[in-house]
PQR file with spaces between the fields and no chain letter, atoms N, CA, C, O and H, PARSE charges and radii, in Angstrom:
ATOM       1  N    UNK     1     -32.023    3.624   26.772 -0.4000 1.5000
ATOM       2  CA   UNK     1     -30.637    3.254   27.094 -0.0000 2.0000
ATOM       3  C    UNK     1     -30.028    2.411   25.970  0.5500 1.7000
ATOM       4  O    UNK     1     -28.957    2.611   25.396 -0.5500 1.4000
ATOM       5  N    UNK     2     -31.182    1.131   25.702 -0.4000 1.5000
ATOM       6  CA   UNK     2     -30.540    0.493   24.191 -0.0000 2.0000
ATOM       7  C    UNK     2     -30.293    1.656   23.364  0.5500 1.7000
ATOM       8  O    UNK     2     -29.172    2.162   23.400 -0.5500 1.4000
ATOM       9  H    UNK     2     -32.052    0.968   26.167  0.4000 1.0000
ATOM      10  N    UNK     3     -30.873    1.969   22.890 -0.4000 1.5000
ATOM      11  CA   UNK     3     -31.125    3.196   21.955 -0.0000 2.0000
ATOM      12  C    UNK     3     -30.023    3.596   21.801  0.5500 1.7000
ATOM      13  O    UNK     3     -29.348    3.355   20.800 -0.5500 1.4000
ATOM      14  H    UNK     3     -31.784    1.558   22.862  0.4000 1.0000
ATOM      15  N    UNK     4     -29.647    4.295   22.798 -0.4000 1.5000
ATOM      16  CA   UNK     4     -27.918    5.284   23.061 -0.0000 2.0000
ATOM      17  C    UNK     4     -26.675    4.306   22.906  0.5500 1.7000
ATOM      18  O    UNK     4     -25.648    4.750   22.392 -0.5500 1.4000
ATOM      19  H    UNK     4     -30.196    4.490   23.611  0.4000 1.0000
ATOM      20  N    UNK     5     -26.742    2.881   23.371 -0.4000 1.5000
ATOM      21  CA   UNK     5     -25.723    2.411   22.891 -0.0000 2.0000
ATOM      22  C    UNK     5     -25.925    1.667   21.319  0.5500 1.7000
ATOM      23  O    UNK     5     -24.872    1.370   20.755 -0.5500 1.4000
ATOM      24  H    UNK     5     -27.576    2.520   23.789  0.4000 1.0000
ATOM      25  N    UNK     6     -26.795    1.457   20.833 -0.4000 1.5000
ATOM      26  CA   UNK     6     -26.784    0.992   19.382 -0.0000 2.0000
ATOM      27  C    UNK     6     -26.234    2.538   18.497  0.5500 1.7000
ATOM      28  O    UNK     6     -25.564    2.481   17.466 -0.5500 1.4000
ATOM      29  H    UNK     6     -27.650    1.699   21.291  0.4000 1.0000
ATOM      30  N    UNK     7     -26.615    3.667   19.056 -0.4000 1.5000
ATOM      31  CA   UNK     7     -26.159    5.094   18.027 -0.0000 2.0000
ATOM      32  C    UNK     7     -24.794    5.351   18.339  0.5500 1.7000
ATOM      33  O    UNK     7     -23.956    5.971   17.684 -0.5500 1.4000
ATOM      34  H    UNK     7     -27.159    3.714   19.894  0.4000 1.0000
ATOM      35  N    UNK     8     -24.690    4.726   19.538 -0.4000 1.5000
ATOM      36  CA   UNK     8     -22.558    5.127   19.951 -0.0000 2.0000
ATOM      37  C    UNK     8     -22.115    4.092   19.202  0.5500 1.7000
ATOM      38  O    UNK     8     -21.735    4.449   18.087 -0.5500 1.4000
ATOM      39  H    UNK     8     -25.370    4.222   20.070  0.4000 1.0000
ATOM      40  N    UNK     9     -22.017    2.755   19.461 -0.4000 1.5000
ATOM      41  CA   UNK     9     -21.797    1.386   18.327 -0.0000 2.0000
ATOM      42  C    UNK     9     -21.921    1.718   16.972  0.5500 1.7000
ATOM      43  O    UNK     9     -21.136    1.404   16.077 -0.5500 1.4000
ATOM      44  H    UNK     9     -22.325    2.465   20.367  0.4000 1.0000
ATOM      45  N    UNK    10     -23.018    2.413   16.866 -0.4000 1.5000
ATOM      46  CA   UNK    10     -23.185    2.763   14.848 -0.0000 2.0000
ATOM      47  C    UNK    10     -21.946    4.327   14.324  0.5500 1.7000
ATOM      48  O    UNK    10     -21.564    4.548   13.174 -0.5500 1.4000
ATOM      49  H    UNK    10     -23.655    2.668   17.593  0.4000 1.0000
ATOM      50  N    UNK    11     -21.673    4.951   15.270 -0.4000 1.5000
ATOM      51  CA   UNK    11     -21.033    5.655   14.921 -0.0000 2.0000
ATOM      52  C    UNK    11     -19.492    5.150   15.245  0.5500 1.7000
ATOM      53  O    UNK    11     -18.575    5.506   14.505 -0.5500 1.4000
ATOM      54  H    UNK    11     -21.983    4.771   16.203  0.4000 1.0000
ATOM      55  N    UNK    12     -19.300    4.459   16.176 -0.4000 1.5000
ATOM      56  CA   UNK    12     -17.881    3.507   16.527 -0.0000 2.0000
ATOM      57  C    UNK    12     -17.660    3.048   15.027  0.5500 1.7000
ATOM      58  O    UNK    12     -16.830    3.493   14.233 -0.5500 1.4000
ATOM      59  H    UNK    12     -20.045    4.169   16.776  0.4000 1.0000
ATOM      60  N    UNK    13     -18.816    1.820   14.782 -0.4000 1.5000
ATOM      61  CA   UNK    13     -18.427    1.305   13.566 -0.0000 2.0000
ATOM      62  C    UNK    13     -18.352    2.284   12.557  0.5500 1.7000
ATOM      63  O    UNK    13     -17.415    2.045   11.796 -0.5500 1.4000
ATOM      64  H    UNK    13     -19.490    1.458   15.427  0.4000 1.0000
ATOM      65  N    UNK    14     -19.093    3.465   12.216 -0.4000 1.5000
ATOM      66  CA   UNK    14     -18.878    4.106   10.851 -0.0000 2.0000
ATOM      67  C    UNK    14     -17.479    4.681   11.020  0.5500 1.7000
ATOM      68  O    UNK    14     -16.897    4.572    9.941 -0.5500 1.4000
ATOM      69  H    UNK    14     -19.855    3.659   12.835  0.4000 1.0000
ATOM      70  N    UNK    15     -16.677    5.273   11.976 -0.4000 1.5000
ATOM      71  CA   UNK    15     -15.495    5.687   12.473 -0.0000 2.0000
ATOM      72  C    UNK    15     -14.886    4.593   11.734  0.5500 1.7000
ATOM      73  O    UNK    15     -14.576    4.592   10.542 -0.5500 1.4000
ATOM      74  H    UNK    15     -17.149    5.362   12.853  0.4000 1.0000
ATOM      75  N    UNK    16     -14.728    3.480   12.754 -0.4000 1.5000
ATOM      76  CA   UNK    16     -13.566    2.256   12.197 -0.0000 2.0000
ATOM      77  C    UNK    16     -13.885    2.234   10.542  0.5500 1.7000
ATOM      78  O    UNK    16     -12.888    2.478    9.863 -0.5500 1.4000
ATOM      79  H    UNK    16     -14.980    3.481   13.722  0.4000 1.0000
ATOM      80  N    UNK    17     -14.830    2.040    9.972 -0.4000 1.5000
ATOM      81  CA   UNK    17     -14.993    1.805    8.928 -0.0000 2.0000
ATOM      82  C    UNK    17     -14.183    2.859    7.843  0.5500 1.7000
ATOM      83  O    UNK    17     -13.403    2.509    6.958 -0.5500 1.4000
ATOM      84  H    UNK    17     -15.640    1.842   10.524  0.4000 1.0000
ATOM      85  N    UNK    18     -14.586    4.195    8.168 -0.4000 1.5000
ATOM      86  CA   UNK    18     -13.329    4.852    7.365 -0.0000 2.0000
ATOM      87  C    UNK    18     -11.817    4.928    8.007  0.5500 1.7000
ATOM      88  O    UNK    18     -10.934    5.567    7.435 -0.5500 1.4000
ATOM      89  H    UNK    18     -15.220    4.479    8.888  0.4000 1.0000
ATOM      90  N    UNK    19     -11.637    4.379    8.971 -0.4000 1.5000
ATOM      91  CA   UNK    19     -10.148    4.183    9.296 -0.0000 2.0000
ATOM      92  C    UNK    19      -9.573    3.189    8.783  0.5500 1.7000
ATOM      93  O    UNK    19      -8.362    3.005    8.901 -0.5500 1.4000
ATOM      94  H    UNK    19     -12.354    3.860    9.436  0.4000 1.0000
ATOM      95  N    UNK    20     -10.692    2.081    7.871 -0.4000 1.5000
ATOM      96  CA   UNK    20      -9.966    0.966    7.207 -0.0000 2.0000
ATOM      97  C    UNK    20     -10.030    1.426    5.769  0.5500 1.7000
ATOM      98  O    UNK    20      -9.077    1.292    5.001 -0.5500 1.4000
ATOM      99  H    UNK    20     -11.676    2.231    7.775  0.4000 1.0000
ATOM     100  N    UNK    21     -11.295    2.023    5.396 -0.4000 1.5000
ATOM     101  CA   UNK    21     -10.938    2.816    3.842 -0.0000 2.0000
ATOM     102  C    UNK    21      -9.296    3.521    3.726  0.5500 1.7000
ATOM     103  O    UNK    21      -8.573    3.522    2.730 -0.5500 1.4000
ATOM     104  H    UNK    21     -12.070    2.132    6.019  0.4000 1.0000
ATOM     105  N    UNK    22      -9.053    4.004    4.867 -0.4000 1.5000
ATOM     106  CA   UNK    22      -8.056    5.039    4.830 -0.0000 2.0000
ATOM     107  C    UNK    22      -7.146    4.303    4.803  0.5500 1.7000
ATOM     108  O    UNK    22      -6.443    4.363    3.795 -0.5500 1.4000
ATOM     109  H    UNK    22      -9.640    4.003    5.677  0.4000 1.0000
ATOM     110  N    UNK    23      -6.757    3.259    5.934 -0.4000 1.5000
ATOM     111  CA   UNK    23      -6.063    2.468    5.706 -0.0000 2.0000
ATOM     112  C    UNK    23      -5.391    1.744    4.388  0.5500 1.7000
ATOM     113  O    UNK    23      -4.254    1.759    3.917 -0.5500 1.4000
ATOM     114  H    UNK    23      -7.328    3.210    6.754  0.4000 1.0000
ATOM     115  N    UNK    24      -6.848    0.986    3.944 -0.4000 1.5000
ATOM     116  CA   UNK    24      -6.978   -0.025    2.247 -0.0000 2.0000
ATOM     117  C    UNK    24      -5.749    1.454    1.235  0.5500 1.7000
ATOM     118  O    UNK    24      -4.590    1.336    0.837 -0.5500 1.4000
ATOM     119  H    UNK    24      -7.772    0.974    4.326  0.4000 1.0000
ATOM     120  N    UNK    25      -6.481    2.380    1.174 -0.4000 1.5000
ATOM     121  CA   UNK    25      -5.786    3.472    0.266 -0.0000 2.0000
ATOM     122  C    UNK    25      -4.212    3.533    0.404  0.5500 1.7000
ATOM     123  O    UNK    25      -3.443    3.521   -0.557 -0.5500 1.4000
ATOM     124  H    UNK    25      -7.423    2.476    1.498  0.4000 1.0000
ATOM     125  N    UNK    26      -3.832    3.602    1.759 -0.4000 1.5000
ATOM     126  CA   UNK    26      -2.465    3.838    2.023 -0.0000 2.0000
ATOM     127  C    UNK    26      -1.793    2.561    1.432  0.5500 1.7000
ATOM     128  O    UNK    26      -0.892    2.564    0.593 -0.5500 1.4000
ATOM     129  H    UNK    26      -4.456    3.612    2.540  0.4000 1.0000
ATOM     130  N    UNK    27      -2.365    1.487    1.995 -0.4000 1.5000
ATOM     131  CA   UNK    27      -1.610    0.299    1.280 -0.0000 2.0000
ATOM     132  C    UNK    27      -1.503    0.248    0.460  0.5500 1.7000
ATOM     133  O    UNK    27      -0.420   -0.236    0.134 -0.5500 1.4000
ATOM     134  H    UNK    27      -3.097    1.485    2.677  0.4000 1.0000
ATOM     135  N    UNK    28      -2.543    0.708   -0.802 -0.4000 1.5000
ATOM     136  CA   UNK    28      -2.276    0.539   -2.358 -0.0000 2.0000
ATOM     137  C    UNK    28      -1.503    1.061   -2.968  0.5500 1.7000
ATOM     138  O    UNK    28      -1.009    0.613   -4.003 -0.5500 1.4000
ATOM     139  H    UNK    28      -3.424    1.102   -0.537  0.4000 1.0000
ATOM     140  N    UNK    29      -1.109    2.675   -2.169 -0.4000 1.5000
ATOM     141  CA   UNK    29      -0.309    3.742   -2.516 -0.0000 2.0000
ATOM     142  C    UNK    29       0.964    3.160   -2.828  0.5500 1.7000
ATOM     143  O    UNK    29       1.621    3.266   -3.863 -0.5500 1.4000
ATOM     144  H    UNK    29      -1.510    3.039   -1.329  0.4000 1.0000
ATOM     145  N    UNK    30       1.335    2.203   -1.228 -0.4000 1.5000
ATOM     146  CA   UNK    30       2.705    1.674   -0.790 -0.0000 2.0000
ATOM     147  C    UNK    30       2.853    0.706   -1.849  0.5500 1.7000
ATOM     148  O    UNK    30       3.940    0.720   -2.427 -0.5500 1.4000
ATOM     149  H    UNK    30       0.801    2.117   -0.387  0.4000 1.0000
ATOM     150  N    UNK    31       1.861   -0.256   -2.282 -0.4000 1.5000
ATOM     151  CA   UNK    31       2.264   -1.650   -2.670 -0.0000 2.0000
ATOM     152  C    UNK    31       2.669   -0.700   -4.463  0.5500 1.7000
ATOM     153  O    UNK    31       3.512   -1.197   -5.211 -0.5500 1.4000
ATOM     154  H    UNK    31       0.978   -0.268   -1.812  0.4000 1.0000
ATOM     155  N    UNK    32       2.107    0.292   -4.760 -0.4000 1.5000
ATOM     156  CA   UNK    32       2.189    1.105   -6.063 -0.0000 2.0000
ATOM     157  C    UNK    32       3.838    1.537   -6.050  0.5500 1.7000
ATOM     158  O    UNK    32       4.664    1.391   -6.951 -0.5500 1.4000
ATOM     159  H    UNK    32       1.423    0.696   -4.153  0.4000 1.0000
ATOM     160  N    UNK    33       3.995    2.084   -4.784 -0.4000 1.5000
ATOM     161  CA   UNK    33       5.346    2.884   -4.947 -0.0000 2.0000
ATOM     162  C    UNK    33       6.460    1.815   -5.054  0.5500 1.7000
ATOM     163  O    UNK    33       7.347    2.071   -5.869 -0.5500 1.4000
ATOM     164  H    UNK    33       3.323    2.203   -4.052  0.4000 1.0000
ATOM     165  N    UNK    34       6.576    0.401   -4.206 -0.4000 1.5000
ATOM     166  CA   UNK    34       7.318   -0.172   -3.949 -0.0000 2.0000
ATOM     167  C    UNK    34       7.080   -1.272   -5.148  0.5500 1.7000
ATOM     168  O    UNK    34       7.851   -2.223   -5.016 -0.5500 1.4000
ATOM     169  H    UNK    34       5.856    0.193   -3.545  0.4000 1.0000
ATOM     170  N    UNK    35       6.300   -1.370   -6.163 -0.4000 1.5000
ATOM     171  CA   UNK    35       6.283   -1.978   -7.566 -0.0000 2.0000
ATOM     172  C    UNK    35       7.042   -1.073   -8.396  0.5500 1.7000
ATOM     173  O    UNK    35       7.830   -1.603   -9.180 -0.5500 1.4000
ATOM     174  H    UNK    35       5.675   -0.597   -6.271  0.4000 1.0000
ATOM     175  N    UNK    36       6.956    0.329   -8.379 -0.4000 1.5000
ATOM     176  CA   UNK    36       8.136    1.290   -8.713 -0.0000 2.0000
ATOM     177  C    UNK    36       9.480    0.552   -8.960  0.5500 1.7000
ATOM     178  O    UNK    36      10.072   -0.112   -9.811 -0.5500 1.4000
ATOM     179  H    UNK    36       6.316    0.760   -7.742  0.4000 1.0000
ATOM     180  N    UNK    37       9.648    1.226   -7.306 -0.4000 1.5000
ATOM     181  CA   UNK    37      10.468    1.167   -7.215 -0.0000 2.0000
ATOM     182  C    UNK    37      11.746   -0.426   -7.443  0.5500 1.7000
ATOM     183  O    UNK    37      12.977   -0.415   -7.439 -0.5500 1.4000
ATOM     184  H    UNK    37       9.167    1.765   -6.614  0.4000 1.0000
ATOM     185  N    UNK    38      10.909   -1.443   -7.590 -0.4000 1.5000
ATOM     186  CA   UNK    38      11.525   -2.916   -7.653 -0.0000 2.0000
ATOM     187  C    UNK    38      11.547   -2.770   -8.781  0.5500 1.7000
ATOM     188  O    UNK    38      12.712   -2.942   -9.139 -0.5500 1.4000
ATOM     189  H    UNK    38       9.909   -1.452   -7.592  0.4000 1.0000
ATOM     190  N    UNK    39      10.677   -2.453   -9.939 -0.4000 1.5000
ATOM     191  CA   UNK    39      10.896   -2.566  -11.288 -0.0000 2.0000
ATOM     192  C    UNK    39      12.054   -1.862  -11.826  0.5500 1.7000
ATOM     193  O    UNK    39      12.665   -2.268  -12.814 -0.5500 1.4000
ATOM     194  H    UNK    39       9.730   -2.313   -9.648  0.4000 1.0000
ATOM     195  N    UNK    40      12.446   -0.496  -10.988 -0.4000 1.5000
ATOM     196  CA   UNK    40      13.737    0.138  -11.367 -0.0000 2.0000
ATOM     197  C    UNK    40      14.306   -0.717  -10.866  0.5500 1.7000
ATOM     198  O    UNK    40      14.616   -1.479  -11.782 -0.5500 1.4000
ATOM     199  H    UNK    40      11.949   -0.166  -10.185  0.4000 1.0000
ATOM     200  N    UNK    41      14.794   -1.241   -9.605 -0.4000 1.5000
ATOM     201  CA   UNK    41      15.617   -2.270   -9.478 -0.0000 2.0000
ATOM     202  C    UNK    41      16.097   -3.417  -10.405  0.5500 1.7000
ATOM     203  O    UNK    41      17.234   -3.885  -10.469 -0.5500 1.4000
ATOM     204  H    UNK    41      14.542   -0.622   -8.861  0.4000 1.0000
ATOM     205  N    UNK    42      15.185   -3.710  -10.988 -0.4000 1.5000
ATOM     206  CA   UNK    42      15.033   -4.688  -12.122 -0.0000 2.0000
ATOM     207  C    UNK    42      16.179   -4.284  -12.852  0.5500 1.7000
ATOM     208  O    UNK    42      17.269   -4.850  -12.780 -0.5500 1.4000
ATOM     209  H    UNK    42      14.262   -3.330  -10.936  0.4000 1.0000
ATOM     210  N    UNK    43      15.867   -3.097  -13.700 -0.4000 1.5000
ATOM     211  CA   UNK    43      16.112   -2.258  -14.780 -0.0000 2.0000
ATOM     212  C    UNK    43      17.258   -2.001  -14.265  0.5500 1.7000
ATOM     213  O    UNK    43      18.015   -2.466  -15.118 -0.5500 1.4000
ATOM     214  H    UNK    43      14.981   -2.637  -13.759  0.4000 1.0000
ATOM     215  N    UNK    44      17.948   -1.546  -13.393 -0.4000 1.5000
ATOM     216  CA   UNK    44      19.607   -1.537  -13.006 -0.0000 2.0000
ATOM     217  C    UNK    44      20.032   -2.834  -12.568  0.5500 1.7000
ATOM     218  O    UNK    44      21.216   -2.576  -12.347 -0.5500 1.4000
ATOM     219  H    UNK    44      17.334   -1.168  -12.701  0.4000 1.0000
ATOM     220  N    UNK    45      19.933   -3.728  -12.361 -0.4000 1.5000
ATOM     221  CA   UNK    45      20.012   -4.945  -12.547 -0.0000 2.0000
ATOM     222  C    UNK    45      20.519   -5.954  -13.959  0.5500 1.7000
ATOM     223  O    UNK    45      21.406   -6.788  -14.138 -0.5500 1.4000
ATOM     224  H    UNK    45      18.972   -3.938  -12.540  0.4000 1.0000
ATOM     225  N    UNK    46      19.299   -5.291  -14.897 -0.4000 1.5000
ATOM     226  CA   UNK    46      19.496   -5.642  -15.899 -0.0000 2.0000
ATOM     227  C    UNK    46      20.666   -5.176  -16.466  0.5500 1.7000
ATOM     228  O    UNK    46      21.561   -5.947  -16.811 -0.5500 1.4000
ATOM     229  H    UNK    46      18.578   -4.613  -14.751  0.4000 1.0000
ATOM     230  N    UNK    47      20.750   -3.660  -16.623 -0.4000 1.5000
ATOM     231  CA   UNK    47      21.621   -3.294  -16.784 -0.0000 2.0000
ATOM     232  C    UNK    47      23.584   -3.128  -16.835  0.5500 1.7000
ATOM     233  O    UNK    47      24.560   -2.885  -17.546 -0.5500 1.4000
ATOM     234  H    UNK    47      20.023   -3.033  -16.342  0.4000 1.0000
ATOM     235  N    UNK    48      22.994   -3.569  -15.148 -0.4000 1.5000
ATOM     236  CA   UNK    48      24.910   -4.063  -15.220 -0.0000 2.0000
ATOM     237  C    UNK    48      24.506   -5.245  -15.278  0.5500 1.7000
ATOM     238  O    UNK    48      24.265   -5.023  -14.091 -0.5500 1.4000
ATOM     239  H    UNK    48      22.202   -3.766  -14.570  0.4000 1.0000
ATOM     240  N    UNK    49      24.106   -6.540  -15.497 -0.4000 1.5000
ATOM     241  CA   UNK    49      24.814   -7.783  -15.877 -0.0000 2.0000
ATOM     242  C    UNK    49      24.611   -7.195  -17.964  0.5500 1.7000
ATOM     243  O    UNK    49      24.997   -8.018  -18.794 -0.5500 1.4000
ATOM     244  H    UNK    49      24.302   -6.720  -16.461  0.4000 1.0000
ATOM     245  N    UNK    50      24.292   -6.455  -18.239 -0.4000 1.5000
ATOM     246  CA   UNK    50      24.411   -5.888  -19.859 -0.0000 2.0000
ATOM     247  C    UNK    50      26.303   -5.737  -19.527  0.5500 1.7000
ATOM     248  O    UNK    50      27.259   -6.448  -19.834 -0.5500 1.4000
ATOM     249  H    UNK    50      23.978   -5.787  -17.565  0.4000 1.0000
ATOM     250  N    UNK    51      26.195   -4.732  -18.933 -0.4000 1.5000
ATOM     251  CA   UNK    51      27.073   -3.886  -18.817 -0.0000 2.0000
ATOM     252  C    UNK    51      28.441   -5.189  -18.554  0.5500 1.7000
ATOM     253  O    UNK    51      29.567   -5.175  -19.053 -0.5500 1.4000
ATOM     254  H    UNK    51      25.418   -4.154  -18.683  0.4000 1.0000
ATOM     255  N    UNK    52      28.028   -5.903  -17.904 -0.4000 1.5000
ATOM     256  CA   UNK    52      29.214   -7.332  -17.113 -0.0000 2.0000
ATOM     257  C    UNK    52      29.885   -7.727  -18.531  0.5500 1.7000
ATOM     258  O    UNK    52      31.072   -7.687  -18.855 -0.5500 1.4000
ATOM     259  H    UNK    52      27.114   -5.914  -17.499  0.4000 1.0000
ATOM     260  N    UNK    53      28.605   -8.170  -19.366 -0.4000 1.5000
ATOM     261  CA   UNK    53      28.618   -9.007  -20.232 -0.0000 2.0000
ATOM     262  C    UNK    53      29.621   -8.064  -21.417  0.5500 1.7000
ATOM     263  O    UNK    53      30.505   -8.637  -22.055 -0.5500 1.4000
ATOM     264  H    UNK    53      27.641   -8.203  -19.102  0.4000 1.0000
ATOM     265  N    UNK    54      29.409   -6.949  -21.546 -0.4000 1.5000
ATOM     266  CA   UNK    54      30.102   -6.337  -22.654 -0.0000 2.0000
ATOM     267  C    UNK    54      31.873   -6.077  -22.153  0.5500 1.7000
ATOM     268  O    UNK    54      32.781   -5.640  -22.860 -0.5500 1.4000
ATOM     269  H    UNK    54      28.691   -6.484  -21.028  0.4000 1.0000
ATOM     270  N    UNK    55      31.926   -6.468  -20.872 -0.4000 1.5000
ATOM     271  CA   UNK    55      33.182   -6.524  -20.657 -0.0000 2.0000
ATOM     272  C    UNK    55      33.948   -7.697  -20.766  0.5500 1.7000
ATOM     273  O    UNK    55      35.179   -7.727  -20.780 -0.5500 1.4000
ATOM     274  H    UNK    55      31.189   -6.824  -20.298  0.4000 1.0000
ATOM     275  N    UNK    56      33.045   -8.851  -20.858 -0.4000 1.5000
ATOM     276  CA   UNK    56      33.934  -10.031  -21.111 -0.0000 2.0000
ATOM     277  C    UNK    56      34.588  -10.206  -22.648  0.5500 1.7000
ATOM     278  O    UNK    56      35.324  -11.159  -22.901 -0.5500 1.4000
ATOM     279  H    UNK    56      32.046   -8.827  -20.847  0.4000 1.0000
């Protein structure tokens, strides 16, 4: 009976365990895309106060 619940528990945990690999990945993806995307922000940013400045 131990037996059967330590092999359901070991496979619970190996489950969760790649649902947090999977997890970790997605986040890096996001925190990757949304460094993107802020750095273009940057870069049009920069841009019109360029752009401000050549109008004064």
């Amino acid at each position: 009976e131990y037996r059967r619940q330590i092999q359901s528990l070991t496979c619970e945990v190996d489950a969760l365990k790649g649902t947090n690999e999977s997890l970790e990945r997605q986040m890096r993806e996001m925190e990757d895309a949304f460094g993107v995307e802020a750095a273009n922000y940057q870069d049009s940013i920069a841009r019109l106060q360029d752009e401000i400045q050549n109008m004064k």
